[in-house]
C-alpha positions in Angstrom: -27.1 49.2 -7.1 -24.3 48.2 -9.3 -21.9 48.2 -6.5 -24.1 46.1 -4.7 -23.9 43.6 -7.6 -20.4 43.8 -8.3 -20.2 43.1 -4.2 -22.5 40.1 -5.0 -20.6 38.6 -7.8 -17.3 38.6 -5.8 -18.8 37.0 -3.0 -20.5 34.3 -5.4 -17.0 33.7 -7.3 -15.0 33.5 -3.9 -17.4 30.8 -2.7 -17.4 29.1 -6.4 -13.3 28.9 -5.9 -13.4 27.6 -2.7 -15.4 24.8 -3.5 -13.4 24.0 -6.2 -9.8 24.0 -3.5 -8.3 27.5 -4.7 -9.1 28.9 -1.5 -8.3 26.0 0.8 -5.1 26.2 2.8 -1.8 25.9 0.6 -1.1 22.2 -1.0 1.7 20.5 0.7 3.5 18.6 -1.5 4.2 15.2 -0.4 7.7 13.7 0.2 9.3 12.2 -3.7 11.4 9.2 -4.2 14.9 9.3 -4.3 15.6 11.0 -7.7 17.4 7.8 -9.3 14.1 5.7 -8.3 12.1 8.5 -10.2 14.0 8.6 -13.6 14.0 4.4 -13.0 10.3 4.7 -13.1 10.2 7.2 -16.1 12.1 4.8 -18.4 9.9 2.0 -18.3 7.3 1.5 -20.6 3.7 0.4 -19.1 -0.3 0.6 -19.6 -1.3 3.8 -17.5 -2.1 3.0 -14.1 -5.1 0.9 -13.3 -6.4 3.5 -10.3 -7.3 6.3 -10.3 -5.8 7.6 -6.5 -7.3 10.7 -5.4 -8.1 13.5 -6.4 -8.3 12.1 -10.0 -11.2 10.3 -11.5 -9.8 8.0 -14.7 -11.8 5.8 -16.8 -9.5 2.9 -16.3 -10.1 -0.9 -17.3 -8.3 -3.5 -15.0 -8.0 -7.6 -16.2 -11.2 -9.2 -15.0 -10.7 -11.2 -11.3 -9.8 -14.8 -10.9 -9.2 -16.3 -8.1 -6.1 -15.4 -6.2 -4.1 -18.8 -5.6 -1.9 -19.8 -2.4 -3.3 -21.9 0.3 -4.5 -19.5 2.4 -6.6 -15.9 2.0 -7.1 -13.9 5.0 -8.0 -9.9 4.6 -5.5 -7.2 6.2 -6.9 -5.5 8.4 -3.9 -3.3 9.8 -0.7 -1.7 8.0 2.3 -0.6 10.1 5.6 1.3 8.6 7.8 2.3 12.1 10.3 4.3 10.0 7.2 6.5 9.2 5.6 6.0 12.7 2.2 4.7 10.5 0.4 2.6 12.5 -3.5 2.4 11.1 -6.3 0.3 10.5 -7.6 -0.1 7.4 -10.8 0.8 6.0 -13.4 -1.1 4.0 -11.5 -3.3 1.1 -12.6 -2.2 -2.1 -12.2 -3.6 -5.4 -13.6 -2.9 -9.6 -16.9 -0.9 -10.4 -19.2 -2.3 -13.0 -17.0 -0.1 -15.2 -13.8 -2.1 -14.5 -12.4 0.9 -12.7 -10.9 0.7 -9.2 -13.5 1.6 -6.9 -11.3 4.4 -4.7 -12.2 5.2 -1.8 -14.2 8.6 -0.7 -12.5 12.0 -0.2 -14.1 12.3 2.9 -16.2 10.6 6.1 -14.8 8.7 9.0 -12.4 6.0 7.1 -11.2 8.5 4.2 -7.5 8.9 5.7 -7.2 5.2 5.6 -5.7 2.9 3.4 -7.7 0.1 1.9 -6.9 -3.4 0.6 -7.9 -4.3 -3.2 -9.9 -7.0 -2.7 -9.9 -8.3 -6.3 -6.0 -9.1 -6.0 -4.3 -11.7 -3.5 -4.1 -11.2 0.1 -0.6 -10.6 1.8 1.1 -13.8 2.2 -0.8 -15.4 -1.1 1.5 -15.7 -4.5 0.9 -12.5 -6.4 0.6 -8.9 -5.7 -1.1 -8.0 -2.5 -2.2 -3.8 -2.7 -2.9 -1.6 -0.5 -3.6 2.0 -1.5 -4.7 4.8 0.2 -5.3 8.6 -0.5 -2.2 11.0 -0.1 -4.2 14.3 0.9 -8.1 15.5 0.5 -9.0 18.8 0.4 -12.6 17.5 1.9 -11.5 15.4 4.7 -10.8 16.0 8.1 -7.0 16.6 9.0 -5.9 17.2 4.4 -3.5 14.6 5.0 -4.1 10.5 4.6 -2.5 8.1 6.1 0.3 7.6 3.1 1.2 10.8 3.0 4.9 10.4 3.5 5.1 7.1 1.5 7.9 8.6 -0.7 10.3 9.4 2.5 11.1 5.2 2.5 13.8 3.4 1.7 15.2 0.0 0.9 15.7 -2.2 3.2 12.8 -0.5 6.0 10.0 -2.9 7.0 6.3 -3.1 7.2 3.7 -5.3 8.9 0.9 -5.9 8.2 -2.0 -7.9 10.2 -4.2 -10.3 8.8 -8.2 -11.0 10.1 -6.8 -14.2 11.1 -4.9 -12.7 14.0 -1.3 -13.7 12.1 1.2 -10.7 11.4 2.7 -10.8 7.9 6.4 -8.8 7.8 7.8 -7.2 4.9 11.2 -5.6 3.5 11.4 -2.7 1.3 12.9 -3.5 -1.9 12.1 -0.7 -4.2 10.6 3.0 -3.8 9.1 3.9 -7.1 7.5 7.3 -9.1 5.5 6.3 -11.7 4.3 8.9 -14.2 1.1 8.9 -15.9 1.4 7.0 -19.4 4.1 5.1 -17.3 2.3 2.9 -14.7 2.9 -0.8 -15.0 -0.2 -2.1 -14.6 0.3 -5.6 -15.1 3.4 -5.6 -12.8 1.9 -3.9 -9.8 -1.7 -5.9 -10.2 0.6 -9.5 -10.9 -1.5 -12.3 -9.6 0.8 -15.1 -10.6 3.9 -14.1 -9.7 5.9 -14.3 -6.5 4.5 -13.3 -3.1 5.1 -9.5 -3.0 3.2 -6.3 -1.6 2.5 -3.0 -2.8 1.7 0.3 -1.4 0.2 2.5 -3.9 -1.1 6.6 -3.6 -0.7 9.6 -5.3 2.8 11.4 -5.8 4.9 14.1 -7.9 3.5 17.5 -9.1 -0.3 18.8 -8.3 -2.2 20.4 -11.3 -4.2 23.2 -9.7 -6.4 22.9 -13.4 -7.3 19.2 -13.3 -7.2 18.9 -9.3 -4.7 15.8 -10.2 -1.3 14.5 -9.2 0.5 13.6 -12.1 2.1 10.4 -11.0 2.0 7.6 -8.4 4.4 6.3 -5.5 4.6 2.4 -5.4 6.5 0.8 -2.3 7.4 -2.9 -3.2 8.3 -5.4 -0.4 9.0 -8.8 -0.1 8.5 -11.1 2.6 10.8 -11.2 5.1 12.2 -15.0 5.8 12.4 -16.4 9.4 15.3 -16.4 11.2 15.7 -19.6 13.3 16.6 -18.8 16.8 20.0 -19.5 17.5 18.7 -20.7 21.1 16.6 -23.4 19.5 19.3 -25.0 18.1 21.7 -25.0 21.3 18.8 -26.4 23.8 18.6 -29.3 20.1 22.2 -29.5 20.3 21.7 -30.4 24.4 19.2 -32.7 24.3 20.9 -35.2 21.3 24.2 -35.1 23.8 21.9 -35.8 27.1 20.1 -38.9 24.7 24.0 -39.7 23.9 24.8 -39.5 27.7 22.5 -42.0 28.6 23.2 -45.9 29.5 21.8 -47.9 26.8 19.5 -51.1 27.9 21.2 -54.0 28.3 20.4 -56.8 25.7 17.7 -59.6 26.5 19.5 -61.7 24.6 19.9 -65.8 26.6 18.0 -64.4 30.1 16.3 -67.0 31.7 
């Protein structure tokens, strides 16, 4: 009988584990930041960061919404990265709970993979800090890995697109790849909604805690907005056309007909 039991209880405690990830497949540990970007990121002092990306669940307070400015708003509705061959949809934009915490997106079901637009901030294209985040891995949904899993693997100088409801295609360079510790999140810099026209990707990055179920940091891609380049051929069929307007005779004056 007791052997029966102790039988029992292992079976019990095996499940318990499992639930909890210890008996999932082995983490994989998502790509870093260079590590010059990292110790960047360390040595800035910040509030700790207003989300709380997956699998963490912070009490966190953001500044309370106000109208994003810039003369048009338009929700993303698609994000694109060729270097990391991301092309995906996004799924429902979220933004604060009653609690003035970032309302994350779930762990699992259909859209959990995909990144999602904070709809409390600007839009891409509008003067501020347009943010994207998404989940880096669940240990609940279907596939482990989301959408931004490789997020630390860019560089400067890489581009993004991303498409607006409206049908227009916003296009963005890289300009900075960084690991933010917790403690070390600048808040007020990656939620800016004043400042110049920027994006942000944001998920979850450096070491996993198998205790807390936590990463203990968070990837931030900034990019700017990358400025047209007026088609050489534009200017060569302008060019063409003043000479033809040149070429041609002028109207003779009316000047003491009859």
């Amino acid at each position: 009988m007791r052997l029966v039991l102790a039988v029992a209880a292992v079976v019990v405690a095996g499940i318990a584990l499992s639930v909890y990830g210890v008996m999932t497949p082995p983490h994989i540990q998502p790509p870093l930041p260079s590590t010059g970007q990292h110790q960047a990121a360390r040595d800035q002092p910040s509030a700790r960061p207003v989300t709380s990306l997956p699998p963490r669940d912070r009490a966190l307070t953001t500044p309370a919404p106000t109208p994003a400015p810039g003369p048009r708003r338009s929700a993303p509705v698609r994000v694109a990265v060729p270097t990391l061959e991301i092309s995906s949809n996004l799924g429902p934009a979220r933004g604060l709970k009653p609690d003035g915490t970032v309302d994350d997106a779930p762990l699992s079901g259909p859209t959990w993979s995909l990144p999602w637009w904070y709809e409390d901030g600007p839009a891409p294209g509008q003067h501020g800090s347009a943010v994207i985040l998404g989940h880096v891995d669940s240990a609940l949904g279907a596939g482990h890995l989301g959408v931004f899993f490789k997020l630390g693997d860019l560089q400067p100088g890489q581009q993004i697109t991303v498409t607006l409801a409206d049908g227009s295609v916003t296009r963005w360079v890289i300009a900075s790849i960084r690991l933010y510790l917790d403690g070390h999140f600048p808040n007020a810099v990656v939620y800016d909604r004043s400042g110049p026209i920027i994006l942000r990707l944001v998920t979850c990055g450096g070491s996993f805690d198998w205790q807390t179920h936590e990463y203990d940091s968070a990837i931030v891609v900034t990019a700017r907005p990358v400025r047209a380049t007026p088609d050489p051929r534009s200017h060569t069929r302008l060019l063409l056309a003043r000479i033809r307007r040149s070429a041609l005779p002028r109207p003779k004056s009316l000047a003491g007909a009859p």
